[in-house]
Structure formats: C-alpha cells, structure tokens
C-alpha positions in Angstrom: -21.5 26.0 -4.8 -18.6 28.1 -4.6 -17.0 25.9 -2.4 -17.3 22.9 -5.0 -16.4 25.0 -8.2 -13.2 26.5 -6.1 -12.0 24.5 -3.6 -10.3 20.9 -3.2 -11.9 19.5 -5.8 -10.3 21.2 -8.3 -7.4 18.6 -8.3 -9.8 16.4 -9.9 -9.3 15.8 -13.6 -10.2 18.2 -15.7 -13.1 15.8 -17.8 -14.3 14.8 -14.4 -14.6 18.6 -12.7 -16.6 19.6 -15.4 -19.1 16.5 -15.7 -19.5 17.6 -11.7 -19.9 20.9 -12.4 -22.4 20.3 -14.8 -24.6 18.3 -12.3 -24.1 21.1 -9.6 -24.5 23.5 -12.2 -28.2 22.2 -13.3 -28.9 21.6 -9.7 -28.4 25.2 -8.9 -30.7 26.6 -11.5 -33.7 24.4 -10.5 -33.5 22.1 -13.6 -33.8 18.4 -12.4 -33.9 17.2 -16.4 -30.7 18.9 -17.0 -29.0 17.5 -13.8 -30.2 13.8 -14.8 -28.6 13.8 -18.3 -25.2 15.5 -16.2 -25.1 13.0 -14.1 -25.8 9.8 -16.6 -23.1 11.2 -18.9 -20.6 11.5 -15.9 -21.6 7.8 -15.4 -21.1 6.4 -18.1 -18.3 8.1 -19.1 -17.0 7.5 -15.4 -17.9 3.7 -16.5 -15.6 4.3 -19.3 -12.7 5.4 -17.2 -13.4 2.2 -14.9 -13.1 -0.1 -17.6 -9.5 1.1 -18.8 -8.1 0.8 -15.2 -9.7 -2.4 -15.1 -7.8 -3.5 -18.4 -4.9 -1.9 -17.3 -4.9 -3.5 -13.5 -7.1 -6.1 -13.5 -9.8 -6.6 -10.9 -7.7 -7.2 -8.1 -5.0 -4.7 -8.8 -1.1 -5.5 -9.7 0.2 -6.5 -6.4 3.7 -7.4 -8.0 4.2 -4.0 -8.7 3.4 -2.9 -4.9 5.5 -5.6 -3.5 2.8 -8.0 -2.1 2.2 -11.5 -2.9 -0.1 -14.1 -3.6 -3.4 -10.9 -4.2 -4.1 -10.6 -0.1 -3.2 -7.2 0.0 -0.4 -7.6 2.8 3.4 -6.7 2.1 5.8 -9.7 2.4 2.5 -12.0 3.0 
C-alpha cells in the first residue's frame, strides 16, 4: 500500500489518484462493499473522462495533427 499511495503513481491526476486510493483504501480495511462502490465510481467517472477525449479526438485519434495520413497509424503512409 505504501508503495501505491507514494510512488509512481502519484503522477496520475489528482481525481484519478484518489478514486484509486479509495479502492486500495477499502481493500485494506477488509471492506469489499466499500471497495465496490470505489471502484464503480472510478468507472464511471473514468467513463466520463473517456467520452470527452473521445469528443475531442474522435475514435481513431487526430492523425493530422501527428503527421500521418489516411488513419493507418504510419508517418508519411
């Protein structure tokens, strides 16, 4: 636990290391209950998230703005 709460994963948004310290959180005290509604609030608010890169990129990404063409992924493609 001290690893999660204190290392890398602290670079992680600030919303999002909470929700995940919640779920480790309830997980550590033994309460199962507590770590399900943790982890369906960090999903749907994770489904939240999702959906406003999604309007904002689009399903397959912007490729113009990373230089490929025609969506396969490849530079200069």
């Amino acid at each position: 636990m001290r690893h999660f709460r204190h290392g890398p994963h602290r670079k992680l948004p600030t919303e999002i290391f909470h929700e995940h310290c919640a779920i480790a959180g309830a997980i550590e005290a033994g309460d199962p209950d507590e770590a399900e509604r943790a982890a369906v609030t960090n999903w749907r608010n994770a489904t939240v998230r999702f959906e406003a890169v999604m309007r904002t990129w689009g399903e397959r990404g912007n490729w113009e703005a990373n230089g490929t063409q025609s969506g396969n992924g490849r530079k200069g493609s």
